[in-house]
C-alpha positions in Angstrom: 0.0 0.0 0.0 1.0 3.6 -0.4 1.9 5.7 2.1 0.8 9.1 2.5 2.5 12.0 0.9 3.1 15.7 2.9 4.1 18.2 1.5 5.6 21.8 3.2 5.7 24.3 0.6 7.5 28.0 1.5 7.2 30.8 -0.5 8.2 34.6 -0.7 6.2 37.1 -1.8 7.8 40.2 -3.9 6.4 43.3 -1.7 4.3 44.6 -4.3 2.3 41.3 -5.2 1.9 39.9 -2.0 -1.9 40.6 -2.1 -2.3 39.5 -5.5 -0.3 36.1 -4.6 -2.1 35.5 -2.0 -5.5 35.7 -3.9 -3.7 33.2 -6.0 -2.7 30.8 -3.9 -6.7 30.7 -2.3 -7.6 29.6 -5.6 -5.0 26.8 -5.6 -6.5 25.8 -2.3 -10.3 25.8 -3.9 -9.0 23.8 -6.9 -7.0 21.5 -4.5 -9.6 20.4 -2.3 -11.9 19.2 -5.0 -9.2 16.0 -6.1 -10.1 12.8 -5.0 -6.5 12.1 -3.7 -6.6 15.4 -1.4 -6.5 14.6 2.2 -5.9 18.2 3.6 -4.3 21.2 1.9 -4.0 24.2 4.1 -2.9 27.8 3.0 -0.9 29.8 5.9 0.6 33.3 5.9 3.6 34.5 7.9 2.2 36.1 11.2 5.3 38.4 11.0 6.3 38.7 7.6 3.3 39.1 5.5 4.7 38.4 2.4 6.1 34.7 3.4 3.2 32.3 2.7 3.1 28.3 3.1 1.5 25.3 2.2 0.9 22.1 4.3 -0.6 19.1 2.1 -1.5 15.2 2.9 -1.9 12.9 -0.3 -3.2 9.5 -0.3 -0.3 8.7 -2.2 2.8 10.0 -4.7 0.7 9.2 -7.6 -2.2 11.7 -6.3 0.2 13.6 -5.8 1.5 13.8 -9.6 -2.1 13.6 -10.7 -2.6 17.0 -9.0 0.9 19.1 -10.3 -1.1 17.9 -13.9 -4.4 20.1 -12.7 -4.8 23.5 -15.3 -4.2 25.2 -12.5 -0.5 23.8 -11.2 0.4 23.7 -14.4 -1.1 28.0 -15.0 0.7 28.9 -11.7 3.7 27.0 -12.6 4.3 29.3 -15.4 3.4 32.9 -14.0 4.8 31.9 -10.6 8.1 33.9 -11.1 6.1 37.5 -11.7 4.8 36.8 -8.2 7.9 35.3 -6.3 10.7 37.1 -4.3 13.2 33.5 -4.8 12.6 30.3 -5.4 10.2 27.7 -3.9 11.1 25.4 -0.9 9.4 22.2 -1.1 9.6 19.6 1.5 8.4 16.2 1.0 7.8 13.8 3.8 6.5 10.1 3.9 3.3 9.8 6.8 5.0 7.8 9.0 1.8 7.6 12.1 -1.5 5.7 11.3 -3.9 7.8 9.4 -7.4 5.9 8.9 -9.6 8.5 7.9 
């Protein structure tokens, strides 16, 4: 059986398109929700640093996972993202190691 996928996703903002990142990213979150292989995907910004936003996701499994990056609007953000970001994006990927049986 699969294990569960996590993902912890940092990104900064440029100053001047922080607000229009951050609407977005609450799209991605919309669009996200609605795959089958979403278990939770949250959307956080920086309580100090309001242009530093992050993602927290759980996927059933690597190949929901892959299914989602191939959703219009991964594939949309992953070409516009650099008009929006101050550096690159951190991704960390982790392998559910605790019982989940939701």
């Amino acid at each position: 059986m699969d294990r569960m996928i996590t993902l912890m996703v940092r990104l900064r903002a440029k100053p001047e398109k922080a607000a229009e990142l951050e609407q977005v990213l609450q799209h991605l979150v919309v669009e996200a929700r609605k795959e089958g292989g979403c278990v939770d995907y949250h959307f956080h910004r920086r309580v100090d640093d309001p242009c530093s936003f992050g993602f927290y996701e759980n996927w059933r499994s690597q190949k929901d996972f892959d299914e989602h990056l191939r959703q219009p609007c991964q594939v949309e953000f992953a070409k516009v993202h650099g008009q929006y970001l101050a550096g690159d994006i951190d991704l960390e990927f982790y392998e559910m190691r605790s019982p989940y049986n939701k």
